[in-house]
C-alpha positions as CSV (number, residue, x, y, z in Angstrom):
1,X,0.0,0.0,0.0
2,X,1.6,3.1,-0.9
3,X,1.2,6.0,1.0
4,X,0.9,9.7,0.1
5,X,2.4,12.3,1.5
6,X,1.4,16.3,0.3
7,X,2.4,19.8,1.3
8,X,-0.8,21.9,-0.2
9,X,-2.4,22.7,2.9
10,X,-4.7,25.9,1.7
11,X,-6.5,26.5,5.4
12,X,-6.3,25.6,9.0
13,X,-10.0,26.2,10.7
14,X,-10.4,25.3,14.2
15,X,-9.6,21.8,14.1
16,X,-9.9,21.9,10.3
17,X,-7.5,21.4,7.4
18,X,-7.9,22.3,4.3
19,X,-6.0,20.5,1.3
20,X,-6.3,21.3,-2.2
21,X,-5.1,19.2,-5.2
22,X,-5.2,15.9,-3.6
23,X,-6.6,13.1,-5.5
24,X,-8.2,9.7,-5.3
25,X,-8.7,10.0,-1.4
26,X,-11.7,8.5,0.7
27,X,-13.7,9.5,3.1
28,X,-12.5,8.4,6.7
29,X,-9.0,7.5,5.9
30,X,-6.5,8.3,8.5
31,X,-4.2,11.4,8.2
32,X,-0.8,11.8,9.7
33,X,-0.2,15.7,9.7
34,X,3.9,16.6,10.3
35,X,4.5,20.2,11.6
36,X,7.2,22.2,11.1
37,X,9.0,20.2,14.0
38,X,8.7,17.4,13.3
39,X,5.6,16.9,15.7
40,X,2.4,14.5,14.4
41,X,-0.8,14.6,15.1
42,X,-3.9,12.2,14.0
43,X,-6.5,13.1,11.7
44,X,-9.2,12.1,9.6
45,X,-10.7,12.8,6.1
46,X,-14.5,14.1,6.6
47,X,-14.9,15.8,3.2
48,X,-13.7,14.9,-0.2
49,X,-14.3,17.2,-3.6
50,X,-12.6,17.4,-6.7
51,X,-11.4,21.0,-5.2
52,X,-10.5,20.3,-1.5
53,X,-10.3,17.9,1.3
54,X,-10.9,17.9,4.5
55,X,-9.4,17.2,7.7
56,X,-10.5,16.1,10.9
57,X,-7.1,16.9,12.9
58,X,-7.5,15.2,16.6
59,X,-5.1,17.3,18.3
60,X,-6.0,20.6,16.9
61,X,-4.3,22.8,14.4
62,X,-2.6,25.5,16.7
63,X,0.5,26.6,15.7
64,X,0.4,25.0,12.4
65,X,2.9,26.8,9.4
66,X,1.1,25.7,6.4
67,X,3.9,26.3,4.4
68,X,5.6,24.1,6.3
69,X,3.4,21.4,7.1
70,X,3.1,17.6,5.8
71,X,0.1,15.3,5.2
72,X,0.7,12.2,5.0
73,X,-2.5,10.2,3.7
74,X,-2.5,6.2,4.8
75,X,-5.1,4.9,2.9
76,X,-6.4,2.9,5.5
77,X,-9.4,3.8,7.9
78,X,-8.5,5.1,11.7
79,X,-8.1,1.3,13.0
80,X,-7.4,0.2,16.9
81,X,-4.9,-2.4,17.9
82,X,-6.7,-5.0,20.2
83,X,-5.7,-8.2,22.2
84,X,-6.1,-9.5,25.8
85,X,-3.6,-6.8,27.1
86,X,-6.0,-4.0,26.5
87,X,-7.9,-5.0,30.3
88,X,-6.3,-3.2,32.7
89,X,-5.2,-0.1,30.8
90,X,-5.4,3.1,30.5
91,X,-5.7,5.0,26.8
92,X,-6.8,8.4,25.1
93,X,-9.6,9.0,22.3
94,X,-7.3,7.5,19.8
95,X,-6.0,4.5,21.5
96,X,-2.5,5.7,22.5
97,X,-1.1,4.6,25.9
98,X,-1.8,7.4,28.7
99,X,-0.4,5.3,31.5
100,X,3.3,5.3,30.9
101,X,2.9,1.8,29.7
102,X,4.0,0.0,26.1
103,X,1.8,0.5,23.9
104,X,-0.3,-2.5,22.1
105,X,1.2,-4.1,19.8
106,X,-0.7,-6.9,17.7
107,X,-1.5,-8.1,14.0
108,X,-5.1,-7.5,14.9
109,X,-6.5,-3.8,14.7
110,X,-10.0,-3.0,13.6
111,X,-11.7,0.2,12.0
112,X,-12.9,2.5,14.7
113,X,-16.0,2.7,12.9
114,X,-16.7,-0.7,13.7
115,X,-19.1,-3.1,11.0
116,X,-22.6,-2.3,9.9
117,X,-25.2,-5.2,12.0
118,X,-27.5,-7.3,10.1
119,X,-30.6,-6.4,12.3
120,X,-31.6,-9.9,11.4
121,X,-28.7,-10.8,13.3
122,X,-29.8,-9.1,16.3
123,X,-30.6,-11.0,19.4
124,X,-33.5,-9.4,21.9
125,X,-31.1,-8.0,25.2
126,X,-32.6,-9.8,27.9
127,X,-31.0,-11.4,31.4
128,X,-30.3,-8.8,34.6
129,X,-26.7,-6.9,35.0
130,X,-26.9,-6.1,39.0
131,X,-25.2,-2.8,39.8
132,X,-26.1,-2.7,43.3
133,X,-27.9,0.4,43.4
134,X,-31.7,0.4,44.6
135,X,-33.3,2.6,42.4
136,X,-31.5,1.1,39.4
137,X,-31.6,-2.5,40.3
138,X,-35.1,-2.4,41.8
139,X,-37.6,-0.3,39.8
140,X,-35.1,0.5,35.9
141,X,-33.3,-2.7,35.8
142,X,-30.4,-3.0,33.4
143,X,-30.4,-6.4,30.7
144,X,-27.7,-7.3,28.9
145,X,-27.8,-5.6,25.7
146,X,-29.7,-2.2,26.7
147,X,-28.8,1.1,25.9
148,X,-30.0,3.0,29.4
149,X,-28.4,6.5,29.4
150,X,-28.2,8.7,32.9
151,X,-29.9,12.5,32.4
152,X,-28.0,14.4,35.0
153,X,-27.1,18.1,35.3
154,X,-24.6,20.4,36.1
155,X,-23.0,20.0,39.6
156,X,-25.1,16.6,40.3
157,X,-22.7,13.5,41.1
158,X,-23.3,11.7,38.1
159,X,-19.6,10.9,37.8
160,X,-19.6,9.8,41.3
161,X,-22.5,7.4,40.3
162,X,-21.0,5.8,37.2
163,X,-17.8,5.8,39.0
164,X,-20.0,3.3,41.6
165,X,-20.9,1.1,38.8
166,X,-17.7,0.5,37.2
167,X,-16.9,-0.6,40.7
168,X,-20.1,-2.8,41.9
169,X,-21.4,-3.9,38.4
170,X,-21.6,-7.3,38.4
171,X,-23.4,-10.2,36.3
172,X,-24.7,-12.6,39.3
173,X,-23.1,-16.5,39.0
174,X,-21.1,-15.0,36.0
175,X,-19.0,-12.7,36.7
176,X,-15.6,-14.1,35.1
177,X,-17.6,-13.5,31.7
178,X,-17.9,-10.0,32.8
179,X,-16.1,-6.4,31.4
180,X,-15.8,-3.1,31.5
181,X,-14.9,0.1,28.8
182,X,-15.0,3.0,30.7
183,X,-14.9,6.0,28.4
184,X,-14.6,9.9,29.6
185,X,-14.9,12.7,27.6
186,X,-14.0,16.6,28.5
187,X,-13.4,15.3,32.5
188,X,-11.2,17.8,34.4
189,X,-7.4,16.2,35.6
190,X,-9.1,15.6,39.3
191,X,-12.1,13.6,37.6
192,X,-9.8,11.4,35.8
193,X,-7.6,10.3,38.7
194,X,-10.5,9.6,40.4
195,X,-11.8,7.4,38.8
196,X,-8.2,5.9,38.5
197,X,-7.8,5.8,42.0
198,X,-11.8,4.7,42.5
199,X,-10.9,1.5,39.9
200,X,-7.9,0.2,41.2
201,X,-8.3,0.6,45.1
202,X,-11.4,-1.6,44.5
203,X,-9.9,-3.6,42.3
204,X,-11.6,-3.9,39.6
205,X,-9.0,-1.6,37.0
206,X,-7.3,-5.6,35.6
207,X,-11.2,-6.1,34.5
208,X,-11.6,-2.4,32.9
209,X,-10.1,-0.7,29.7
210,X,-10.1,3.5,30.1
211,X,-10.1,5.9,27.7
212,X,-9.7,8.8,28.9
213,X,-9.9,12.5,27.5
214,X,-9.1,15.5,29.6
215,X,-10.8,18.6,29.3
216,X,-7.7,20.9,28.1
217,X,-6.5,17.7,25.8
218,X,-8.0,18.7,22.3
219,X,-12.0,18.9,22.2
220,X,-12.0,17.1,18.3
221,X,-10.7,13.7,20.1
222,X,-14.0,13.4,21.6
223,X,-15.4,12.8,18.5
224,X,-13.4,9.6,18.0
225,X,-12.9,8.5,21.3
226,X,-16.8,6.5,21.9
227,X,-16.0,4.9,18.9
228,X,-12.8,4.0,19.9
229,X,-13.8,2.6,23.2
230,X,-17.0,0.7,21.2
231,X,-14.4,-1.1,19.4
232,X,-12.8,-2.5,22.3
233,X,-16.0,-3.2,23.8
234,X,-16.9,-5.3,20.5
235,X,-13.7,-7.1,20.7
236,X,-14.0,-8.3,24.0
237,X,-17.8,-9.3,23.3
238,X,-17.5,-11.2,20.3
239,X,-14.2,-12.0,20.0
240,X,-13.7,-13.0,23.7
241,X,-17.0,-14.1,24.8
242,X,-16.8,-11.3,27.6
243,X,-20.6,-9.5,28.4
244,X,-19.4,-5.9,28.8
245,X,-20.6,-2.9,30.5
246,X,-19.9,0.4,28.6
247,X,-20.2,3.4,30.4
248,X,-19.3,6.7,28.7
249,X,-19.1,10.4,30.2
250,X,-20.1,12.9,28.9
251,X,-21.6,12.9,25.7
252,X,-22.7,16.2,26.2
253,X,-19.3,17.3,25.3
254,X,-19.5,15.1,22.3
255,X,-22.3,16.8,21.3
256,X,-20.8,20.1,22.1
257,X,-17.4,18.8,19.8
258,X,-19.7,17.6,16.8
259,X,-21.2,21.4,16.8
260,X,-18.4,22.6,16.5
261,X,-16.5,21.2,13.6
262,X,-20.0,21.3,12.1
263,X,-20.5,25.4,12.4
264,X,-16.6,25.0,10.8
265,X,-17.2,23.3,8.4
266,X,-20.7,25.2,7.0
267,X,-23.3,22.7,7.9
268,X,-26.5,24.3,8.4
269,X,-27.4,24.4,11.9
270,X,-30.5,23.2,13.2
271,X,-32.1,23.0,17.0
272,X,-29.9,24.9,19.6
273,X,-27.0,25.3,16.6
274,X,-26.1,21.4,16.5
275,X,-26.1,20.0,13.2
276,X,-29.3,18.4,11.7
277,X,-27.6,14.9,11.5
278,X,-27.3,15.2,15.3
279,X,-30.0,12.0,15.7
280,X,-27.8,10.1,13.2
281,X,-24.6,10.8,14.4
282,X,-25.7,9.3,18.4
283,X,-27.6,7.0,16.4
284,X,-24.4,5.6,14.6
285,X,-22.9,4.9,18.7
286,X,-25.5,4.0,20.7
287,X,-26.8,1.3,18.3
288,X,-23.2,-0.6,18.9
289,X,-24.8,-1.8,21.8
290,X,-26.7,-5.4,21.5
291,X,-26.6,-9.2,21.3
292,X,-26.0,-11.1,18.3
293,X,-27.2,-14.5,17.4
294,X,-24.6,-17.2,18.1
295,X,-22.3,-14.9,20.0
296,X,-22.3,-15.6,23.9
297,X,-21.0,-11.9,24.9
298,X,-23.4,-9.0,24.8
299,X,-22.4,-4.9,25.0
300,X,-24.6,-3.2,27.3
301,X,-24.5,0.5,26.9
302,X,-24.9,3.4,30.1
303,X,-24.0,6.9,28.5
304,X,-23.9,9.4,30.9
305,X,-25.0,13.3,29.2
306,X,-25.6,16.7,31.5
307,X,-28.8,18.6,30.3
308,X,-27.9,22.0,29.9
309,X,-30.1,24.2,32.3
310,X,-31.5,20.8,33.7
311,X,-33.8,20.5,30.0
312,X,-34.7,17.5,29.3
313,X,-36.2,19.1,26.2
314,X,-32.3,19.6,25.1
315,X,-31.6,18.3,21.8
316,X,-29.0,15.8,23.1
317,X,-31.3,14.4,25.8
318,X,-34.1,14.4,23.3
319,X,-32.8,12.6,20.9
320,X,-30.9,10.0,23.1
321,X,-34.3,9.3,24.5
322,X,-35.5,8.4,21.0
323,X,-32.6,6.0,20.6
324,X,-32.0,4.5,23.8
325,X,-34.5,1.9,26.0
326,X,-35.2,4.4,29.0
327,X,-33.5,7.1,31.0
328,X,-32.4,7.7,34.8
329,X,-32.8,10.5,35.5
330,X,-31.1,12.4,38.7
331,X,-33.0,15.1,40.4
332,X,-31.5,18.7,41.9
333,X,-33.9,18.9,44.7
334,X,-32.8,15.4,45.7
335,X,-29.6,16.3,45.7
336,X,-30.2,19.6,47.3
337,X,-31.7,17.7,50.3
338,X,-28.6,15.6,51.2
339,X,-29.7,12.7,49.0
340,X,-27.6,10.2,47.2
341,X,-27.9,8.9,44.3
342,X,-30.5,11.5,43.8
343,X,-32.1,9.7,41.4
344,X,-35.7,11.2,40.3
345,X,-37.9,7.9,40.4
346,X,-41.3,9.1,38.4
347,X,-39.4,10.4,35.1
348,X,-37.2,7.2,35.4
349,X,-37.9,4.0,33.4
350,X,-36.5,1.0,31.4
351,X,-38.1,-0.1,29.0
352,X,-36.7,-3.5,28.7
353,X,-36.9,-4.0,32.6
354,X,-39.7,-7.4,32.1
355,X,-37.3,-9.1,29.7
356,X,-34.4,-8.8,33.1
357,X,-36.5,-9.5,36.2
358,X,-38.8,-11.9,37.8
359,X,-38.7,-15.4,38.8
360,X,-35.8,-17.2,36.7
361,X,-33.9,-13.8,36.8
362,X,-34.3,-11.6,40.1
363,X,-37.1,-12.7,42.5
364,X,-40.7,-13.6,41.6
365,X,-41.9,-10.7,43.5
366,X,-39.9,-8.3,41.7
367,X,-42.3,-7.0,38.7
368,X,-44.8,-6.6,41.3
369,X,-43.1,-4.7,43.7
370,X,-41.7,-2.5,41.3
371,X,-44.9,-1.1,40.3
372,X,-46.3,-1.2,43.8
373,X,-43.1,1.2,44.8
374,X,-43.8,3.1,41.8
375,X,-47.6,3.6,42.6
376,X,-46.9,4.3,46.2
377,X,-44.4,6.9,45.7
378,X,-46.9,8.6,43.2
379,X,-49.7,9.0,45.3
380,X,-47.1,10.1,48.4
381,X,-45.9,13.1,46.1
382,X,-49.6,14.3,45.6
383,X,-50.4,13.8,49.7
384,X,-46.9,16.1,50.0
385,X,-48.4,18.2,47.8
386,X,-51.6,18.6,49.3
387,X,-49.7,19.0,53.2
388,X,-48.1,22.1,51.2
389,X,-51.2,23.3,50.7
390,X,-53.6,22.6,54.2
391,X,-50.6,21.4,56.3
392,X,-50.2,18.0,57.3
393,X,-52.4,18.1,60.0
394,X,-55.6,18.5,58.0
395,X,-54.5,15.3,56.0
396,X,-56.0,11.7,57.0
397,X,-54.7,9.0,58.4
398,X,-54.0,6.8,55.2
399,X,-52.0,10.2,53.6
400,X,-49.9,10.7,56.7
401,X,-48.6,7.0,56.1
402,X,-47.9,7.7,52.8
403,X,-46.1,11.1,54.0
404,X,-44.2,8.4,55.8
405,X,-43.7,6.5,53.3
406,X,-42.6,9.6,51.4
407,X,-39.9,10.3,53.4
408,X,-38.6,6.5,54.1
409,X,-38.2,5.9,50.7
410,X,-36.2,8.9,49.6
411,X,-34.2,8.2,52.9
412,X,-33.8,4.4,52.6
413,X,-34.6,3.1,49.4
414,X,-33.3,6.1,47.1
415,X,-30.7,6.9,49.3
416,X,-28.0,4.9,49.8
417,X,-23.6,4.5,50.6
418,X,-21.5,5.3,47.8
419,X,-19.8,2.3,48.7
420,X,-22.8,0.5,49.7
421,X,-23.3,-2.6,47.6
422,X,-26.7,-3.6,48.1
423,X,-27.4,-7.1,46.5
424,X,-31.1,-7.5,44.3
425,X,-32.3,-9.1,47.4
426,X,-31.6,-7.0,49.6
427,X,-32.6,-4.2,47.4
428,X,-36.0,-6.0,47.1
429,X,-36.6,-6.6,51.0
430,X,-35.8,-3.2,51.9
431,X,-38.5,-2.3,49.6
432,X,-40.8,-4.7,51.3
433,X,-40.0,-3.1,54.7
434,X,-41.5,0.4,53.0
435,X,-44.6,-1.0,52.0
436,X,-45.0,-2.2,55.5
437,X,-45.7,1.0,56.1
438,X,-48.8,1.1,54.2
439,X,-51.7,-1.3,55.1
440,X,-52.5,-3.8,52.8
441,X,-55.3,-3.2,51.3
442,X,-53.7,0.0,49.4
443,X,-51.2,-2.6,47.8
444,X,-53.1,-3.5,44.9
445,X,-50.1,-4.5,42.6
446,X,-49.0,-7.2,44.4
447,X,-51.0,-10.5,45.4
448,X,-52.5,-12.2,48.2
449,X,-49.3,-14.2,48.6
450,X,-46.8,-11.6,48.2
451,X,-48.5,-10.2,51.1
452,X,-48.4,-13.2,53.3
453,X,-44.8,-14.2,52.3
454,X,-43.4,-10.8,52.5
455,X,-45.6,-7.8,54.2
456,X,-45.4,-6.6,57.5
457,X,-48.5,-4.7,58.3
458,X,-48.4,-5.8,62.2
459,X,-45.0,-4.0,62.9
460,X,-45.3,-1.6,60.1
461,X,-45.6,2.1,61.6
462,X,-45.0,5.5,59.9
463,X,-41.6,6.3,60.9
């Protein structure tokens, strides 16, 4: 394969390179750029003409002297070396060694871009991941092959939370089939050793691959870096038989990256400024996730993305919701009142929960009780609203025990250690301890024998 190599850079825009004169080149091929120095940096063709080409340059295009600069085109798409040795370590968007490590050397590498997926082909994601977190575990379980993304906001601990479930995910009776890609995008230098340190002084960095990309590194190597980590993730799923966990933060800043080389390169904006293809472009990641027929690994998907002002209207929270199987969602005023994970239960939901939970999976309570919690909860919030209204004194009986009920659930069920590892079990008795509160005859989701195997109405008192 013969490589070409051209000094007839015309423009350097943002992250942008112009080249004119360049023929026979194809869309996605990787670019080395030389400087003046003898520096490189990694790029990528995005746009190809008869009159000019385009490039994607990863680290930037500061202090370029076009008339001095090199382009070297490969001819080859941006590919990832992959083996065994990738558990364990520690890389950046394009897959270089950040952790003063060799870097991976094998015959195997694969295009970032990963494969197109017969949908034929597609197995229904089915079978319960346990993170060990109430609110997730008990009423938005998590199956293996799920996109379910986290809607958080500014300030809220939603790298705290995916931190916890790198640490405590687990795939119950199976967990030396289990891995973890752990991909961060825009974090600040404090965010990322955290989650260094949180990973190995659990232990669990040998069974997770980083990729890591700082928030002053260059913004364009965001746009690579999900892909990069989804190839890893598909390596270790169908080449290794491993059922991995990808959890990416933030996309938010991917979004915010794609915007940008879009507004450079001309594309017309649409909502909020981001490009129209927005919905394809998320599209194009979050539908790596998924089983296959006759593959034993599955990728299971939890991107994490910060609503801007707290809307959920946002056009990256939109749009993931049109693409993804539910949402958690984490709450302000939870989180103002001491609360953690402040997870907002009513707007929360996965969709592919009944395909994870019940009697061959969880417990055979655990459908039940999930909707019973849900329907509890519900009509506590409109008794707390009322008692806003004629004060709690005025209520009745029945709505003060939901008050109670309220309050014990937000306390005990919602809140919870951040090193608190609470088994689906466990998760699920605790619930039944909060519906003790309530008498049974307002549990009308669950059945007679739930109730005799599990409710405790005699000792039950509001709290």
């Amino acid at each position: 394969m013969k490589e070409k190599e051209y000094r007839m850079a015309s423009a350097a825009r943002g992250a942008l390179l112009f080249m004119r004169g360049v023929p026979n080149v194809a869309l996605g091929d990787r670019v080395v750029v030389r400087d003046h120095q003898g520096r490189k940096r990694n790029g990528q063709v995005i746009r190809t003409s008869q009159d000019v080409v385009l490039v994607q340059v990863f680290e930037g295009t500061d202090d370029l002297d076009l008339q001095r600069t090199w382009v070297r085109f490969l001819e080859q798409p941006f590919e990832l070396p992959l083996s065994p040795d990738i558990l364990g370590r520690i890389f950046n968007g394009v897959g270089e060694a950040r952790d003063d490590r060799p870097p991976i050397v094998s015959r195997l590498t694969r295009n970032v871009n990963g494969s197109a997926v017969n949908p034929a082909s597609r197995s229904y994601p089915r079978e319960f991941i346990q993170t060990g977190i109430s609110t997730i575990d008990g009423l938005n379980s998590l199956v293996r092959g799920q996109k379910l993304p986290i809607f958080s906001g500014s300030g809220l601990p939603h790298n705290r939370l995916a931190a916890q479930i790198v640490r405590q995910a687990k795939l119950p009776g199976e967990e030396a089939d289990f891995a973890i890609v752990f991909a961060a995008m825009g974090v600040s230098y404090a965010d990322a050793r955290f989650f260094e340190e949180e990973f190995e002084s659990s232990g669990v960095l040998s069974n997770v691959v980083m990729f890591v990309n700082l928030a002053d590194d260059p913004p364009m190597e965001r746009l690579i870096l999900p892909r990069t980590a989804l190839t890893a993730a598909e390596y270790l799923a169908f080449d290794l038989d491993r059922h991995v966990l990808v959890v990416i933060t933030d996309m938010t800043h991917y979004a915010e990256a794609l915007r940008e080389v879009a507004t450079a390169k001309g594309d017309v904006p649409a909502r909020k400024g981001y490009p129209g293809y927005l919905y394809s472009d998320l599209a194009e990641i979050y539908e790596r996730a998924g089983r296959i027929h006759d593959r034993h690994g599955s990728i299971t998907m939890m991107p994490v993305l910060s609503m801007p002002s707290d809307d959920i209207t946002h056009p990256i929270p939109d749009l993931t919701g049109y693409i993804t199987e539910g949402q958690i969602v984490l709450g302000r005023d939870l989180h103002n009142q001491g609360v953690y994970p402040p997870v907002h239960v009513p707007p929360s939901l996965s969709r592919l929960m009944k395909d994870g939970v019940g009697k061959d999976y969880t417990r055979e309570d655990h459908p039940r009780v999930a909707s019973q919690l849900y329907a509890g909860y519900t009509r506590a919030l409109e008794a707390r609203n009322l008692a806003s209204i004629i004060g709690a004194e005025e209520l009745s009986e029945r709505d003060r025990r939901y008050l109670s009920f309220a309050d014990a659930f937000e306390k005990r069920f919602v809140g919870q250690g951040e090193d608190e590892d609470r088994s689906i079990i466990e998760t699920l008795d605790n619930a039944w301890d909060l519906l003790s509160i309530l008498p049974p005859e307002a549990l009308s989701r669950v059945t007679e024998a739930d109730l005799a195997k599990y409710h405790k109405w005699e000792t039950g008192s509001p709290d």
